[in-house]
N, C-alpha and C positions, 0 to 999 in steps of 0.2 A: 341763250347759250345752249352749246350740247356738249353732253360730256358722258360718259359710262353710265350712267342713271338714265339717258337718254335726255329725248331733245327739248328744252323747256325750261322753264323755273319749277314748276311742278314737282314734276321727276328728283328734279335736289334736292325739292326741301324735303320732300318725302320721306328718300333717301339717308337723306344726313338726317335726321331726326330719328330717324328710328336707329340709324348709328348700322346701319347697314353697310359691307362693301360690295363696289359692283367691279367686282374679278371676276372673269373666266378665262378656261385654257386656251392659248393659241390657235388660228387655224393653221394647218401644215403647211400653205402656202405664206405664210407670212413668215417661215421660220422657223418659229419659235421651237415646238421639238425637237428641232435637230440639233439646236442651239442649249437643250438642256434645261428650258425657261418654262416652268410650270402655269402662270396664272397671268394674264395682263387686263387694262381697263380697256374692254374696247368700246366701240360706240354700240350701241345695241340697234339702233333703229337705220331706218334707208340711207346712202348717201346717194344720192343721184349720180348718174353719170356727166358730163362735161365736156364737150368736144374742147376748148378753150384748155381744158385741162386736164386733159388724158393722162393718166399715173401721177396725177399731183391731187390727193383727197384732200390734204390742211387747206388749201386754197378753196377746195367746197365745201368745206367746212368753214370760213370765211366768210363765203358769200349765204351761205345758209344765216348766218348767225349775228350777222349786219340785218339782213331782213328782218328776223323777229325783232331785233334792237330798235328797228327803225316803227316797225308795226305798233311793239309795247307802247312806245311814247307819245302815240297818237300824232303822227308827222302828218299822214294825208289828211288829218279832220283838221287839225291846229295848227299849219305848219308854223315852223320857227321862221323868225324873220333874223336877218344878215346872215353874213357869211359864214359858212362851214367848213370842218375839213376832216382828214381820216388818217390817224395814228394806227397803228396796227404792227403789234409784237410778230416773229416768224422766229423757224429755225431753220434745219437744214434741209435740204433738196430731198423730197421723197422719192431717194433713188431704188429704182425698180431692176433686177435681173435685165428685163429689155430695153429700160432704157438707158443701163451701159452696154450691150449689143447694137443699142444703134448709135449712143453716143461717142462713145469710146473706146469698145473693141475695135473697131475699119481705121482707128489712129494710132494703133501701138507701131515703132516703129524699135527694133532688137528692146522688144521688154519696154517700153519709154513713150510718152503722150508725145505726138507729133504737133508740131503748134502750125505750123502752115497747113498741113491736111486739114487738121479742125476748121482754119481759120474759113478755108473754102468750101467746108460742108456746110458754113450759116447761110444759111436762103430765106428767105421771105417763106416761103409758103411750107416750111417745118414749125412743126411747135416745140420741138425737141429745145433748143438751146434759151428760147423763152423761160419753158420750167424751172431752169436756173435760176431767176430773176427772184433776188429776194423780194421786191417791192411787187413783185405782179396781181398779188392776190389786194393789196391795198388800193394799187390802180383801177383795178374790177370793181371795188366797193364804191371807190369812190365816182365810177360809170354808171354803175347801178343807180345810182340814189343822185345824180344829178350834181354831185357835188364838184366844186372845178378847184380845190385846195386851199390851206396846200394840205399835199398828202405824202405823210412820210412813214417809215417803216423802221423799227427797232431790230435790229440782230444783237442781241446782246444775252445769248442763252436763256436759261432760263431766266432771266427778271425782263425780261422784252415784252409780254405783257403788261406786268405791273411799268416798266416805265414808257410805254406808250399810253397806258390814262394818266401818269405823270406828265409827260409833256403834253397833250388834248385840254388839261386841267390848266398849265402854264399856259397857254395858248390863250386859251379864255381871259385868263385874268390881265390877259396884256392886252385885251381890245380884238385882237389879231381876228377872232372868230368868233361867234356868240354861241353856235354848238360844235359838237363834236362827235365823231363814232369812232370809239378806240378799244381796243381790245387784244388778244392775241389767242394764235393759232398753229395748232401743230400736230401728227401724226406721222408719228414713226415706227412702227406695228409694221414694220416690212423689215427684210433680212439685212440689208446694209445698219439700219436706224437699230437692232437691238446688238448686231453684234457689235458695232463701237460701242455700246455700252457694255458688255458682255466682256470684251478686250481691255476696260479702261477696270473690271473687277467693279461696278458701279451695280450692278443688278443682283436682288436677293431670290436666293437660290427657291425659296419657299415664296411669302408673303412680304409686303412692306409692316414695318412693325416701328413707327416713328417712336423716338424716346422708351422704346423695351430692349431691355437688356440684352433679348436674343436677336435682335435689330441684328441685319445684315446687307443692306441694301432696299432698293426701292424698285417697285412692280411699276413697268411702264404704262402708261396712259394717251388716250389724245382726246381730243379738244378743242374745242372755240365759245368764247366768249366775247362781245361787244356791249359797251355800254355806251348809252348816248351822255353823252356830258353835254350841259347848257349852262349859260350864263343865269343865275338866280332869281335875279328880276323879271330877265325873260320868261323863265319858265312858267313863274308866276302869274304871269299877266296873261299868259293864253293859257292857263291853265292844264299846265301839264301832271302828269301823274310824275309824281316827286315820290324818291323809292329812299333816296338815304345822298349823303351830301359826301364830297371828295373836298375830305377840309384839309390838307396838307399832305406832302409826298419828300422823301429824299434819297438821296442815292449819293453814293460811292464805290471805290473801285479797292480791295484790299491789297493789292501790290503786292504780291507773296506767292503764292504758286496756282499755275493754272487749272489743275485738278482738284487743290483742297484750299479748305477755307483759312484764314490764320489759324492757327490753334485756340488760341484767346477769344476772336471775334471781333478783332478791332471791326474790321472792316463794317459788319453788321453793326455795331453799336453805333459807329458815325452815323451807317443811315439812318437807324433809330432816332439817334438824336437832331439829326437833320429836318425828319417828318414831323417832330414835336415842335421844332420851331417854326417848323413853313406852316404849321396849324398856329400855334399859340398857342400850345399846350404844354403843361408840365404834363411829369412822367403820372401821380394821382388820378389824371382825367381818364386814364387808358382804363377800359372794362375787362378787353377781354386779347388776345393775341391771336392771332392766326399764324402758327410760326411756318417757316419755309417746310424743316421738319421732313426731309427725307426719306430718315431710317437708314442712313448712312450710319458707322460705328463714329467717325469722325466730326461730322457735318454737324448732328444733334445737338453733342457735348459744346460746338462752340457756338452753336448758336443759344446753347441754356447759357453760357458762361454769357454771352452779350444780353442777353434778354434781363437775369439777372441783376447786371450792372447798372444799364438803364433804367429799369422800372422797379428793380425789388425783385422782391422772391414770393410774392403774393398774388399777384396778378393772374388770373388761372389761363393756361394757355393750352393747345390744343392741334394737331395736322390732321388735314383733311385726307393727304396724300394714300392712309390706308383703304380709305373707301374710295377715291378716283384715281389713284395711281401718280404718276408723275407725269402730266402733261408736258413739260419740257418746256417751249419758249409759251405755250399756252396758258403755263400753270398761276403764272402770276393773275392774271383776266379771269381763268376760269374759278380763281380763289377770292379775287374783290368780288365777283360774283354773288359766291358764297354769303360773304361778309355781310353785301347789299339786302340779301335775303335775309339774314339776322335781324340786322337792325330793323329793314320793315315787319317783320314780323314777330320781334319778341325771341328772339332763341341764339344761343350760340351753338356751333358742333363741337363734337368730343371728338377723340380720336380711336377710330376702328383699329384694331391690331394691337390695342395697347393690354396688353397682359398683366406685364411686371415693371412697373417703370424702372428706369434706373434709379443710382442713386446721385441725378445729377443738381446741379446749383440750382436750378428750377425745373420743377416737374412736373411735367404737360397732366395736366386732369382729363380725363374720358369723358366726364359726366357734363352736359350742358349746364353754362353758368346759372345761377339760382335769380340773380338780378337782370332785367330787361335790358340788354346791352346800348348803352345811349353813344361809345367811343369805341373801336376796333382798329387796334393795328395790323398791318400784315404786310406778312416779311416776304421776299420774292428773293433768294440768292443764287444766283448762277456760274459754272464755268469760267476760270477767268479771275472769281474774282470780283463779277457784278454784283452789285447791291441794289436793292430799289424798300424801301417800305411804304406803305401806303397810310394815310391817317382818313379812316371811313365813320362818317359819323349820323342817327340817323337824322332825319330831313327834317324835325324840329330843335336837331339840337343846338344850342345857344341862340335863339331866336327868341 
């Protein structure tokens, strides 16, 4: 994975355990300044250039981040036997200054997109109208790695991570494939990507401060994360490094308004209780939450009211989003991530920015859990209205 902590599992855990955030100010080319945006997650380390993908980084971030996943698993010494394929979360087109100069300014016709000029600017040998392609960065991984499908791609804001290893995980369990590389990816640290957030009142003025009172919004981030999902027996049998298990997943859609969550959290608590039953678990088995957890003034409040409902008012819960920002369709991958890290290694993260909690139905603790987390839920809610939860458990558990 890579993520503002930089490139690796390392860097996170480091990171999240010492309860560190990895913000820094904008570069002036991305915006941000001008835009009034004091701090974001950026990536700290190289992104290589890409002829394939000139002004599209989430997609080299993709491809970067499929390799380590594939390298961690030991594929070239063990390879996995049958069929493969590649789930992968995206957002929106990392549109660039130039590449609406070339895509779009030579088609305005009185103020207005001309559809027959566009139609006749797509040639073969531009890369311009490709960049468009939600699925491109998923097609590329799945080129890399030899895999022939199927490979499909989530748009579904932010939970398109989390429900791209939700469907990789279904996949498996239906025969269809015996692994998987699924994850999501995104980078929107350029001027179009922060000022729709900016315009939608979505970005805090200072820092992300999930579940604090002076909570005002949330510091952008980007990201990629892949995880290889296998069939259990398989893995087993050739002896893979087994890091923590994908014991159930659920998702719904709140039906209520495109920008904000119910008030209540219906929406969320369905998928919460959704992932309980596609695991087999009552709400008691859960250790620890990973909440979506924004630092939205709205977003929080209804995700403490569903978290509550679901599980109680015990359960210590927690957003990572102060210390890596808000990865957007990334967030959900780069947070099972997280999770996976936990469970192999004994710890849960607290939440960076947290101050003064509110005084909400459930309230996120800072402090990593006191017990070695054996069940981790974690929430992914997006735009729209998306829901994904995820139910992560580690790799001995109920065995």
């Amino acid at each position: 994975m890579i993520s503002a902590f930089g490139r690796g599992l390392a860097p996170l855990s480091e990171g999240l355990r010492a309860g560190r955030a990895a913000l820094t100010p904008p570069l002036v080319e991305t915006g941000g300044p001008a835009l009034g945006i004091s701090v974001v997650a950026r990536i700290p380390c190289e992104v290589p250039e890409d002829e394939r993908f000139r002004d599209d980084r989430k997609s080299v971030l993709a491809l970067m981040a499929a390799a380590d996943a594939v390298a961690g698993a030991s594929v070239a010494d063990r390879p996995p036997a049958g069929p493969a394929g590649v789930w992968l979360g995206t957002g929106l087109s990392s549109v660039t200054p130039r590449e609406l100069e070339e895509d779009a300014y030579p088609h305005l016709r009185d103020g207005r997109l001309h559809g027959p000029s566009m139609t006749a600017d797509v040639e073969p040998d531009r890369v311009a109208p490709d960049r468009h392609h939600a699925w491109r960065a998923a097609r590329a991984v799945a080129a890399q790695h030899g895999i022939r499908g199927p490979v499909e791609t989530s748009f579904s804001a932010c939970a398109a991570g989390a429900q791209a290893i939700a469907s990789g995980m279904r996949a498996i369990r239906r025969g269809e494939v015996t692994w998987a590389l699924c994850g999501g990816h995104d980078a929107m640290i350029h001027p179009l990507g922060m000022l729709s957030f900016v315009v939608l009142g979505a970005l805090s003025e200072t820092t992300c401060r999930p579940f604090d009172k002076r909570r005002d919004g949330f510091t952008i981030g980007e990201g990629a994360a892949v995880l290889l999902l296998e069939d259990e027996a398989a893995a087993r049998a050739r002896g893979a490094p087994i890091l923590a298990r994908v014991l159930g997943a659920g998702t719904s859609v709140d039906a209520w308004r495109v920008t904000a969550p119910h008030p209540e959290g219906r929406g969320a608590a369905l998928a919460m209780r959704r992932a309980l039953a596609d695991a087999g678990l009552d709400a008691g088995a859960v250790d620890h939450v990973n909440a979506h957890g924004t630092g939205t003034p709205v977003g929080d409040v209804a995700e403490a009211r569903a978290v509550a409902e679901v599980l109680g008012g015990s359960v210590p819960v927690s957003s990572i989003k102060g210390a890596l920002g808000h990865c957007i369709a990334a967030a959900g991958a780069v947070e099972a991530a997280a999770c996976v890290l936990g469970l192999n290694q004994g710890w849960s993260p607290g939440t960076a920015g947290l101050e003064q909690p509110d005084a909400l139905p459930i309230a996120a603790r800072a402090a990593p859990a006191e017990d070695r987390p054996g069940v981790i839920l974690s929430n992914s809610f997006g735009f729209g209205g998306q829901n994904c939860s995820l139910i992560l458990g580690a790799a001995e558990f109920g065995r």
